[in-house]
Structure formats: structure tokens, C-alpha cells
N, C-alpha and C positions, 0 to 999 in steps of 0.2 A: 422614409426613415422615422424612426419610433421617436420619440424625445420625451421628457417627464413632461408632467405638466406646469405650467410654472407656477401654479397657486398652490401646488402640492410640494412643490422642490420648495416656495418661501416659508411655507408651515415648516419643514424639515429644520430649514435655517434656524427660526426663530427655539424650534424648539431645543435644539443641538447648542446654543449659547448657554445655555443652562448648566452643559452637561460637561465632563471633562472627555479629553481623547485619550485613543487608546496609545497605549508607549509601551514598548519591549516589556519594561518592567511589570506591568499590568499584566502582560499578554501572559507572563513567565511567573505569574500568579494566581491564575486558573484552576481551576481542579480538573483533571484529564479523568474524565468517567468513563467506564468500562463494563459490559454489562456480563453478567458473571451467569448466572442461573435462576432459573424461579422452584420453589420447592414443591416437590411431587405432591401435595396438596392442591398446587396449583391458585396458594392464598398470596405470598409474598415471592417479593422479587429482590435476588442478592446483586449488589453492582459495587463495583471499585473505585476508590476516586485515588491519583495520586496526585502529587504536591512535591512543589519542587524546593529545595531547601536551597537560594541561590548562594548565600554563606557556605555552605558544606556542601555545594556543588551537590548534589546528589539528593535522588525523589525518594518518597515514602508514600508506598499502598497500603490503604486500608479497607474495609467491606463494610457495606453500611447494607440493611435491608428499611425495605416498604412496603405498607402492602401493595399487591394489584391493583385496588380500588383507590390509592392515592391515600395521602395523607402525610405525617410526618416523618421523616427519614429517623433510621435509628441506627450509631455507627458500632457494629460488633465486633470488632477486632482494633486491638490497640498496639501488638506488638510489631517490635521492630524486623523490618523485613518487609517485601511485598509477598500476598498469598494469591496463591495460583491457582491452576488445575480445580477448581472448584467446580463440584458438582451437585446437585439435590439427593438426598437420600434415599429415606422415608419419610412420610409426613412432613414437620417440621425441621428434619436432620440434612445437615449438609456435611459435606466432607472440602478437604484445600488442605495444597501442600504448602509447608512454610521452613523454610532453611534446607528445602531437600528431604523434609519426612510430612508423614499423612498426618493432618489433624482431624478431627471430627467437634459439631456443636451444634447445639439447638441454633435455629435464624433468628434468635434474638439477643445472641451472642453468648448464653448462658452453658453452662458445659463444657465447656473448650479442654480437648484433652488433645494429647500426642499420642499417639497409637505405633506407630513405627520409630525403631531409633535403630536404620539399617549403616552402617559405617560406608562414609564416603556420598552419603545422599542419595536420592532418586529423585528421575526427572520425569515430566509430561504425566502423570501417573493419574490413573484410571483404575475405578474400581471395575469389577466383575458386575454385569446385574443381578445375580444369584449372592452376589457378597462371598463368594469361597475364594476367588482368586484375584490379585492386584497384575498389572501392566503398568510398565515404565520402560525408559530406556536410558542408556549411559554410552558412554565410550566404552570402545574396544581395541586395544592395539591388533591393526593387523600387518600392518609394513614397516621396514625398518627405514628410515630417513634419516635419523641424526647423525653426526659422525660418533656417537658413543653406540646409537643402536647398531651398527657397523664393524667397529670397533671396541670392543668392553676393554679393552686395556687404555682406552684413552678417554676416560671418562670427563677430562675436564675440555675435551674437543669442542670447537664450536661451528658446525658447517652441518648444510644440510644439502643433501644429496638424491638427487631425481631422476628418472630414466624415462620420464614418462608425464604426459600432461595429466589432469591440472593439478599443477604446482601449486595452485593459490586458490583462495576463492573469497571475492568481496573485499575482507579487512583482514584476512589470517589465510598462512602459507600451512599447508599440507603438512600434516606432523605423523602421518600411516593411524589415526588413530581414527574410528568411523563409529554413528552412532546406531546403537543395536536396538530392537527390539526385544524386552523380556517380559517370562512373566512368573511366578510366584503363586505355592497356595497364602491362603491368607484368614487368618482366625486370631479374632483378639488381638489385633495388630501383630502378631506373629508372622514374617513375613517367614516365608519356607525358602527351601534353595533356589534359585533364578534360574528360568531356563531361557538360555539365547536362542531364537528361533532363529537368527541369520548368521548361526555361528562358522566362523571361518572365511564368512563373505567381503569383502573389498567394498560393500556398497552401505551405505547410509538411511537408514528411516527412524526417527522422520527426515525427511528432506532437507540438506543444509541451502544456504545460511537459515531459511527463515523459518522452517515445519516447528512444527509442533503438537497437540494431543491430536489436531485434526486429522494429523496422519496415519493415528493406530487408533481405531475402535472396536469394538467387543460387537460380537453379536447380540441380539436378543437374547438368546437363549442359552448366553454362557460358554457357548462352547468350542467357540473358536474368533480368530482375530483375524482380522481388518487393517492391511497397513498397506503404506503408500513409499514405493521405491524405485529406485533409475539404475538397476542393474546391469550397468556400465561400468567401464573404466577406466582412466588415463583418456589418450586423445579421443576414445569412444566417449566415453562422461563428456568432455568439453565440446565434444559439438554436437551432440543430440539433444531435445528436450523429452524422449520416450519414458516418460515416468509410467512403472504401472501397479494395478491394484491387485495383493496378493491378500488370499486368504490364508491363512494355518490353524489346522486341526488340532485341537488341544490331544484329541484321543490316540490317532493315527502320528500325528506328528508329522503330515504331510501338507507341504504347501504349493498350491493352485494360485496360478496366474490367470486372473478374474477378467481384463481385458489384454489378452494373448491378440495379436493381429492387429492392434489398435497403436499407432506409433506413436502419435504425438503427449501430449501433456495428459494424462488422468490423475484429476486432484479430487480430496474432499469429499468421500465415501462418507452416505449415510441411508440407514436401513429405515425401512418401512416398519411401522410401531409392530405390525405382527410378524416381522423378520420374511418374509417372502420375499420381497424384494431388494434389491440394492441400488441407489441413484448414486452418481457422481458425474462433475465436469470434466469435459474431455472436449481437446483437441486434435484436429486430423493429420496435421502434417508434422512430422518430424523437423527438428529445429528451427519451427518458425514460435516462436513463445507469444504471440500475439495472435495467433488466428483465432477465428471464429470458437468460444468457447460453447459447449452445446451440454445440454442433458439427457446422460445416458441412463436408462433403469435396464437393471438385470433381474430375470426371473429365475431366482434361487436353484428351483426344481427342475425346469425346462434349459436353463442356459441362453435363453434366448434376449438376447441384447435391441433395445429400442431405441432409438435415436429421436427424441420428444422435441424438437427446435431446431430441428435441420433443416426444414424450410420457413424459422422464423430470422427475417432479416436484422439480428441482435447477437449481442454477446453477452453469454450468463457470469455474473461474477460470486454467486455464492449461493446455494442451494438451502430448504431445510422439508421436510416431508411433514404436513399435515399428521395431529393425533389420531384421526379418525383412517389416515392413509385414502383419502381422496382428494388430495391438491396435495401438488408440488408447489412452493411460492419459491419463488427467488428474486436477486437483484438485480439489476442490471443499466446502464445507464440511458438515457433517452431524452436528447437534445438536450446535454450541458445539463441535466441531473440525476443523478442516481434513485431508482424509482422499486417500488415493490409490485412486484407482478405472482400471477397465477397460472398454476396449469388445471386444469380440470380433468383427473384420470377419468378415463374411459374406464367400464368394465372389463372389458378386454384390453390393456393397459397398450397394446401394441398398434391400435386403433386411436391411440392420441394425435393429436398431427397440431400443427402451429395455431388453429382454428377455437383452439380452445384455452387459449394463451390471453390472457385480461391484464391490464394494468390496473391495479388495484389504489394506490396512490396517485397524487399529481401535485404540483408546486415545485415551488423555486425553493427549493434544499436537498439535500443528500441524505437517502437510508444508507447508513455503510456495516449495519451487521443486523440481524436478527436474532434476539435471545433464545424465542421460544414463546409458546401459545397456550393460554388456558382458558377454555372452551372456546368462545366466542373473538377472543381477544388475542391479537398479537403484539409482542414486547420488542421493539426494535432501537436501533442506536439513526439518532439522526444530528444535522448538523448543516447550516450557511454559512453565508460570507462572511457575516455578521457574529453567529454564536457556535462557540466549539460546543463537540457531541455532549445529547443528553438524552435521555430515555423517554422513548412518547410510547402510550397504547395507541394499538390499529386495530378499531372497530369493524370485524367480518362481519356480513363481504363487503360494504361502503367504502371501506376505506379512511373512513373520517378517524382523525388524530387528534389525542391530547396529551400535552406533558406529562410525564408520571415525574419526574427528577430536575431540579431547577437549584443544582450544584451551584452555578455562577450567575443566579438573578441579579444577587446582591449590586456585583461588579457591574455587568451588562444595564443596571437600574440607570446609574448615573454616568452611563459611558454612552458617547451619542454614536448612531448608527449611521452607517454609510448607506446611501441610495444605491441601490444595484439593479442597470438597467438592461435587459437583454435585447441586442442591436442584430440585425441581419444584415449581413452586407456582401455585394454582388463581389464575386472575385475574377480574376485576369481569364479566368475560361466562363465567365457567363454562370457561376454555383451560387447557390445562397447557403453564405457563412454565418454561425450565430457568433457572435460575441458578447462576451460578456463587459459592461462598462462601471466603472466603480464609483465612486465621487467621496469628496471630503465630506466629512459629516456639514458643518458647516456651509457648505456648498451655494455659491452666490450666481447665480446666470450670468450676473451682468460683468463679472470680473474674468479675469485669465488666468487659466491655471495651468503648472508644470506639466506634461502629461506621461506616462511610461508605457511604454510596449511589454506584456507580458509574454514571454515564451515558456511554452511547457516542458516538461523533460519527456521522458518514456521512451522512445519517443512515440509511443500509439499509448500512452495514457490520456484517462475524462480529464479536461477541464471542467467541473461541473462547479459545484457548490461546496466545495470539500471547504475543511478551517483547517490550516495550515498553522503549524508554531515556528515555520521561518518565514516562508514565504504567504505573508496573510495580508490578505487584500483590505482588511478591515485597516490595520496596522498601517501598510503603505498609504493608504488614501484618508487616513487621520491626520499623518505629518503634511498634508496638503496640496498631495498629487493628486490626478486622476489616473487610472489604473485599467487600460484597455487591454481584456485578456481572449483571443481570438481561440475558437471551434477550429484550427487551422486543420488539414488535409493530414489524415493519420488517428484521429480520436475515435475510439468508441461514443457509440451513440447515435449516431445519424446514417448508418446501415454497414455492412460488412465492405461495400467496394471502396468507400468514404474511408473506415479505417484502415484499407490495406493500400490507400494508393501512396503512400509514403515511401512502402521499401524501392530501395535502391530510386529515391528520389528524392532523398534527405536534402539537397540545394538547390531543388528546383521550387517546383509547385508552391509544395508547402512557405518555402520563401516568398514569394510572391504572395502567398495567400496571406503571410503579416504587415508585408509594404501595403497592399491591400486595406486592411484593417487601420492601421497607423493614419494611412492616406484619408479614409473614408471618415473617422471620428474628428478627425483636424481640420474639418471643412465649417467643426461647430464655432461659434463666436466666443467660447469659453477657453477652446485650447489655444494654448500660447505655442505657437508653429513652431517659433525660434528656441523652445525648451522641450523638445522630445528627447527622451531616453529608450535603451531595451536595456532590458532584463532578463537571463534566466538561468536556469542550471540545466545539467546534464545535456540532454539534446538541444533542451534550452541555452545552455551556454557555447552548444555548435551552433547553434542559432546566431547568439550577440557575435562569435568570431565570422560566422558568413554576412551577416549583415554590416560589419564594419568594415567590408574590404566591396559592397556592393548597394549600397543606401545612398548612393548619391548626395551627401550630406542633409539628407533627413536630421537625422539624429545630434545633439550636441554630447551625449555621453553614453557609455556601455557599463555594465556589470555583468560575467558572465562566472559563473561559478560554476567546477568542476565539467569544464566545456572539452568537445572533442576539438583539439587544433589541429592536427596533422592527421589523417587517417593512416596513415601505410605505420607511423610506430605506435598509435594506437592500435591496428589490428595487431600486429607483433608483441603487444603487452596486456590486451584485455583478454580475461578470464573464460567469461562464457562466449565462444567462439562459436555454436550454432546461433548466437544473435548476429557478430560480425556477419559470419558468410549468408546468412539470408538478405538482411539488411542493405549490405556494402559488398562482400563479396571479396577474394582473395587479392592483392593488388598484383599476386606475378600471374593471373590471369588474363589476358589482351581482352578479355570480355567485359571487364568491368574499366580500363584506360578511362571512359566519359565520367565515371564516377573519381577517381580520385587524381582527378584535372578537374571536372568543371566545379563539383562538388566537395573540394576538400578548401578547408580556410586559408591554410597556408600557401595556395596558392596565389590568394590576393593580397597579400605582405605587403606589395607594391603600394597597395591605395588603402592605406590602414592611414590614417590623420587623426580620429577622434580620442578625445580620452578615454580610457578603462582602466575600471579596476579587475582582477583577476584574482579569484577566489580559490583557492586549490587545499584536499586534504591528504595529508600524509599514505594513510593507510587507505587509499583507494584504487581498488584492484581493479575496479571496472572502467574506470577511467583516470589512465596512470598519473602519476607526478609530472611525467615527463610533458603531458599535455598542456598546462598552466604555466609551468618554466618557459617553455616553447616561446609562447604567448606573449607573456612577459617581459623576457628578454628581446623578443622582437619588438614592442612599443618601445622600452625603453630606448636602444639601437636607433630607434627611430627618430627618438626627440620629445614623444607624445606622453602630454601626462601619464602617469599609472602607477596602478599600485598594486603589491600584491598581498596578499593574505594570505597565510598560510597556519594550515591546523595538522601541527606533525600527528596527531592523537587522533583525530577523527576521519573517517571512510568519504562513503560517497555523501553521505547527510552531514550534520552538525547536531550531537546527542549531548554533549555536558552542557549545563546549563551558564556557565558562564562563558565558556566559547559560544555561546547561541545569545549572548548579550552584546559579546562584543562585536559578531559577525551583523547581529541589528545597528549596534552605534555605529561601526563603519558604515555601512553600507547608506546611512542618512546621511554620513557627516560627505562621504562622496557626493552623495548626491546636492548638499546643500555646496559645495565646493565649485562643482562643474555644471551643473544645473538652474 
């Protein structure tokens, strides 16, 4: 087993007395960078920082530029509002929308004008590359649901009315309203009359809840669009994930399904700089939203579809095609970090195969977006345990990295850093598991400290190196835990069979694969045995409910937030229903019986003893109210401390800044309580 050194962990110490620790407060004081665009010059790079205003509950973006070659930041926009959809122009010109209309300015802020003043706003908005025509999308009513849409003589009705799934999605219930794709000529901010290209349709692009401009792009050469849709509906939309990639002819007016025969998820189309090709992510199986993500390129001319990573044993999580159009780079995660790799096209593009697939990066941190390359150099977003996202260049091909944005030195200067140790540890079938280990900045060998079980949500998302603004491991193991966060059975990153051995195994393996972890770090002379905790949300908080009814009193306290308790009214009330039935499966099926017995919380009620608290949000669709209540009400029935928290206003996350205060003070003040 790996251990620090201990002349390295006492340096740490000594040094970290100097330094203050990190607290909610601090955390919710951060600048969230964002990387925007680099201008078609290819000299400066435009990036976002927002800031959270914890008084007026609500953040404020603004865009600063740099050059490429580093130097001082310069903040270019000052108005109120966050600005979006930003784009590069020409030269020095950028374009971003602000209040719902296009602004355009020089990247040093100078110019700033409003160009469009269309009634009611535009979203996601894309210029043409020729500059004649704008792209955006809006709502469109296409169904009647309200009791007044029903009835016009009862306009002061209040009921909403359904014949058909899904009723809901995420945080907001179905109103017949879907978001279209349009587009517009466009001269001197002139926007001309809108044309809906999916008029009359029942279907959504971009993709709800989350799409965005990723979903509709322009061709190269102007003349037609690129958008991304799940041309489904009602109980078809709720259990399929068959999204697909359509083009539409500006001239003809006709639209082509791009991958026709392809079922599962195609996201995130992007063309090759001289428009001959088309790449995007895509999945093979219908309603499994976790499988094997792969890159597809399509030959324009020929039709011919190439599957670039089908026999690479990984999952792509976000693509961008080289200027030159020979390397595809993308992300992808690789043993517990998110890493930048390459493809190297073959000249006959179809002749690529996994063999020419490089890992470009290496280290203990997370790339989680890529801006964009000028020459030699790639602009990417990255981020640890330790420091939320900031902008580094990536020296091609090397790899080697340097900060370009250092938004929160200031903070991070005199904020001491957690030791973060990667642990491998043998699990109940003989695997080696990585884990990640955390420590108090402070951190004494010779003392005993709290420890917590981390559990992940997704439930097949990386535990990698991500910075979290609830769940941050810096934050937890500053208040003076350690912070054991386990590669458990289901994560990308350590090959396709790794990730998928979860489904419909959610209470077995993977459980044992945390007792595992928990068991394996508490052998050290630092953990205090008699003060384990688990932790976690979503999957993670089916987690805390399965392990307090099968932890053999391990544990002295739980926190499980927004956790599955009961499967059978969970499946009955969760939204995207091709996840249940892959996953878990229908419960009036005698197929699945082992799964919602051996596998479901509620059924160990009987040996529930420990304290918990129970974190539950109002408006979460994916995992209902009714889940948390459950929970709840059974501890208390029971006798057993608990508490619960409840956020009528917020989903499956916690987004206002002052609910994400108090959800931090609780969750310490629990832990300093039962702990």
C-alpha cells in the first residue's frame, strides 16, 4: 500500500500552519472561469469569470481577454448580466449575446455595440460563417396542457393535463412548449423573419434540460445546419436515449438524418475546418445513457460512416478536430483523471483504428473542456482537488502545460492545500481499485482523525480530480476529516467492462467494493475506526441508505442527499425511464424480483441504528420527494437521530448561493454533532 512520506506529509504540516483553511465561505468566493473563445487571429484568448454576490444570492459574468502568450488579464465587459454564446469574429472582433440580443466588440473591450433589438430575445445564437445569416432558438407552443389551453373560457383554471409521458423533466413539468431551431438573414443587425426548421414538430433542439449552441452548428460554408434531436415522444422520449444528428438545407429546405440506424445517444457535432467531414460522440445502444461513448466521423460526400475508437477500451467525453484536420483530440477520463488524448487521421480517414490513439497529457488533474488551438498550442479548461478550473496552454505534441489564468492565486496563495494520495486497493473479487485519499491540510501522522466514505452519484460517473462547489474534497478535509473517495465498480476510466459492471448491480459489487475501501484505509494508525462516516448524493445517497441497513456498524453517521430509498416508487416517479429500466429494470417484472429485494434500501428498515441526516430538493424530478420523506420518517419511527433538510426551490443539485451555505453549515455542524 502507497503511503506519503513522512518527511513530506511534516513539510506539508509545517507549512499549512501558516496558511488559513478553506470554509464554505471562501469556497463561495471563487471566480468560476470559463473559457469563451480565442480570436481568429489566434493572438488573444476571451474567458468568463463569474462571482457570486452571497448578499443578493445571485452571480454576475463578465469576460476578460489575454493574450495567448500570457500576460496580464484585461476585464472587457462590465454590464449587468452574464454574456454568452460568444464567438471570434474577425481579427480582433468577437461577437456574445447579453439580455437575449447579439452584441459585437473589439477583444479589448472597446466598441461594444448591440446589433440586434429582436422582441422577446434570442437564445443559443450563432452567427453564419459568411456573416449573412444568424441561428438561434426559442420556444414554440406545440401542445395544449393547461386547463385554459383546453379551455379558453376558463382562463383563470389552474390544472395541467396529460395523456401521455413525460410529464416532467428534471425541475419543470411539461407546459406543450419545445425548443425550435431557427434561423434568420442577417445584415447590420437586421435580423429578417425567422425560419423554424422544425416547425410543427413535438421534439426539442437543443436537447432539454441541458443543450445548448453545442447542439446547432453551421456548416463551413454557410449553407446549411447541424443540429442535434430525440425525435420522440411521450412514453417513446421517456425511455429512449436515440438522439440524432440532422442536417438542414438552407436552399432545398430539406432535412437529412446524418446518423439514420444509429440508436443510441449522437451528441456534439463538429466539422472538419475544410467542411468534408463531420465528427461526433455516439452511443450504440438505445436507452443505456452510459455506454461506451465512441467517435464517429462522417464523409460529407461519400456517406460513409467510421467508427475511430471502437476497439479503443475508453469512453470519449468531448471531441474538437484539429485546424489543420489531421488529429481529432478529445477527453476522456483514464484511472481517476480526466486526460487529453489524440487521434491521428490516417489519409484515408477510414483506415484509423485505436492504434493511433496517444495520450497527450498525464497528471493528477482534470482537463474538462477544450477551448480551442492556435498553431502549435492548445487552450484548455483544467482543475484538482485542490484548485477550481483555470485555463492552461498545451504544448503540441509534448503535452507539457502552463497556466495562462490564475483567477484565484490570490485565495489559493494563503489557503493551505490538502495532500491527495492515490491508494489501490484489492476488492472482495481479487480487482485493484484506485482510490483517491484526502487529508487535512494540516495533517499530523501521528494523531487520529475523523474519517468519511465518499460515495459517487451517476451512478457510472469519474470520480477523478473534478472541484466541486458542494461536494469538495478540499473543503471536507480542511474542517479536519480525511476523505476516502473510491474508483468503486461503474466509473469510467479503467475500461468499458469496469464501467458497465454496475447495472442492475447497484447493492451488490459495487457495495462491497466501498466496505472494501473504508475497511482497507482504516488499517492506517491515523484513522480513528470508532469515527467513520459515508457520504453522498444521488446514487451516492442509495449508497448511504444501502450501507446503513448492511455496514455491520462500521460507520458512526450517514449524510445521504437526494438518495434512491425505495426503488419500486422511485421507478413509478422518476422522469428518464430508459435509465430506470436499464439500470434496475420494471419491478412488475419476476425478472428483476433479486433486484428490488436484495438491492433496494427499504428493505433493510429493520437494521437501520445509525444517525442520518437526509438532504432532499423540492423540485427533483429524477429523484422524487417522495424518496427522502421515506427515509426520514423511517429513522425518525425509529428512534434514530436525524435530520432533514429540505430545499423546496432547488432540483437534484443546490444552485442559489445561500441554500449551498447553509447546505455546507449543516452538513459540518452534523458531522461535528455525531461524529
Amino acid at each position: 500500500m502507497l503511503k506519503p512520506p513522512l518527511l513530506t506529509l511534516l513539510f506539508i504540516t509545517t507549512m499549512a500552519t501558516a496558511q488559513q483553511k478553506m470554509t464554505p465561505e471562501q469556497l463561495w468566493q471563487l471566480g468560476r472561469v470559463s473559457g469563451e473563445t480565442i480570436t481568429a487571429d489566434g493572438k488573444t484568448v476571451v474567458y468568463g469569470v463569474s462571482q457570486y454576490n452571497i448578499a443578493e444570492n445571485k452571480s454576475e459574468k463578465n469576460l476578460y481577454a489575454i493574450p495567448l502568450t500570457g500576460g496580464t488579464a484585461q476585464q472587457i465587459t462590465t454590464a449587468e448580466g452574464g454574456e454568452g454564446d460568444v464567438a471570434a469574429l474577425y481579427a480582433q472582433k468577437i461577437g456574445y449575446s447579453l439580455k437575449g440580443q447579439w452584441w459585437e466588440m473589439n477583444a479589448d473591450g472597446t466598441g461594444a455595440i448591440q446589433l440586434t433589438n429582436v422582441e422577446g430575445g434570442l437564445q443559443n445564437i450563432r452567427l453564419a460563417p459568411d456573416g449573412k445569416h444568424i441561428l438561434f432558438s426559442k420556444d414554440v407552443k406545440i401542445k395544449k396542457v393547461s386547463g385554459a389551453d383546453h379551455y379558453p373560457d376558463l382562463p383563470k383554471s389552474n390544472v395541467q393535463i396529460y395523456d401521455n409521458l413525460n410529464y416532467r423533466h428534471w425541475d419543470a413539468w411539461e407546459d406543450g412548449n419545445f425548443q425550435h431551431v431557427f434561423y434568420a438573414t442577417y445584415e447590420n443587425g437586421q435580423v429578417g423573419t425567422p425560419v423554424d426548421i422544425m416547425e410543427g414538430e413535438a421534439f426539442d433542439a437543443p436537447q432539454m434540460p441541458f443543450g445548448g449552441t453545442e447542439d446547432m452548428i453551421w456548416a463551413p460554408d454557410s449553407k446549411s445546419i447541424i443540429y442535434v434531436s430525440k425525435k420522440k415522444f411521450g412514453k417513446d422520449y421517456a425511455t429512449s436515449t436515440n438522439t440524432d444528428i440532422y442536417e438542414y438545407n438552407l436552399e432545398t429546405k430539406a432535412t437529412k438524418n446524418l446518423s439514420e440506424g444509429m440508436p443510441g445517444y449522437d451528441l456534439g457535432p463538429v466539422f472538419s475546418a475544410d467542411g468534408k467531414y463531420l465528427a461526433w460522440q455516439s452511443m450504440a445502444k438505445d436507452g443505456y445513457e452510459a455506454d461506451k461513448n465512441d467517435i464517429i466521423v462522417l464523409n460529407l460526400a461519400t456517406g460513409t460512416r467510421t467508427n475511430l475508437t471502437k476497439d479503443w477500451d475508453g469512453t470519449v467525453s468531448s471531441i474538437y478536430w484539429s485546424k489543420d484536420g489531421k488529429q481529432l483530440y478529445f477527453l476522456a477520463v483514464v484511472k481517476g483523471t480526466e486526460q487529453l488524448l489524440e487521434i491521428a487521421l490516417q489519409k484515408d480517414i477510414t483506415a484509423t483504428t485505436a492504434r493511433h490513439i496517444r495520450q497527450v497529457t498525464e497528471g493528477d488533474f482534470d482537463i474538462s473542456a477544450i477551448l480551442g488551438q492556435s498553431g502549435n498550442t492548445l487552450i484548455v479548461s483544467r482543475m484538482d482537488i485542490n484548485h477550481a478550473s483555470e485555463l492552461y496552454t498545451v504544448s503540441l505534441p509534448k503535452g507539457t502545460m502552463q497556466p495562462l489564468t490564475t483567477v484565484n492565486k490570490t485565495v489559493y496563495d494563503k489557503t493551505g492545500m490538502c495532500k491527495v494520495e492515490k491508494r489501490w486497493i484489492k476488492t472482495t473479487d481479487g480487482k485493484d481499485m484506485l482510490s483517491w485519499v484526502i487529508f487535512p491540510p494540516d495533517f499530523d501522522p501521528a494523531k487520529k482523525y475523523p474519517t468519511l466514505l465518499y460515495c459517487q452519484g451517476g451512478p457510472q460517473a469519474a470520480l477523478s480530480q473534478f472541484y466541486s462547489y458542494r461536494w469538495n474534497f478540499q473543503l471536507i478535509a480542511s474542517q479536519g476529516y480525511i476523505v476516502v473517495a473510491p474508483n468503486r465498480r461503474g466509473m469510467p476510466g479503467h475500461g468499458v467492462e469496469w464501467n458497465a459492471a454496475i447495472s442492475k448491480d447497484w447493492g451488490g459489487q459495487p457495495i462491497r467494493d466501498y466496505l472494501s475501501a473504508i475497511d482497507a484505509v482504516s488499517q492506517e494508525p491515523y484513522v480513528d475506526k470508532s469515527r467513520l462516516g459515508a457520504v453522498g448524493a444521488s446514487y451516492g445517497g442509495y449508497s448511504v441508505y444501502m450501507l446503513a441497513g448492511v455496514h455491520n456498524n462500521r460507520f458512526k453517521t450517514f449524510i445521504a442527499h437526494d438518495g434512491l430509498f425505495d426503488l419500486k416508487s422511485w421507478y413509478g416517479t422518476t422522469e428518464e425511464l430508459w435509465f430506470a429500466n436499464y439500470d434496475i429494470g420494471a419491478y412488475w417484472d419476476p425478472a428483476n424480483a433479486k433486484i428490488y429485494k436484495e438491492f433496494n434500501p427499504s428493505e433493510y428498515a429493520n437494521k437501520w441504528n445509525t444517525p442520518i441526516m437526509i438532504i432532499q430538493g423540492g423540485i427533483d424530478f429524477r429523484v422524487g420527494i417522495e424518496q427522502g420523506l421515506q427515509a426520514f420518517q423511517l429513522a425518525q419511527l425509529k428512534g434514530i437521530k436525524s435530520k432533514l433538510l429540505y430545499f423546496p426551490e432547488e432540483n437534484h443539485w443546490v444552485l442559489k448561493a445561500q441554500n449551498a451555505l447553509v447546505w455546507q453549515r449543516e452538513f459540518f455542524k452534523w458531522l461535528t454533532e455525531t461524529l
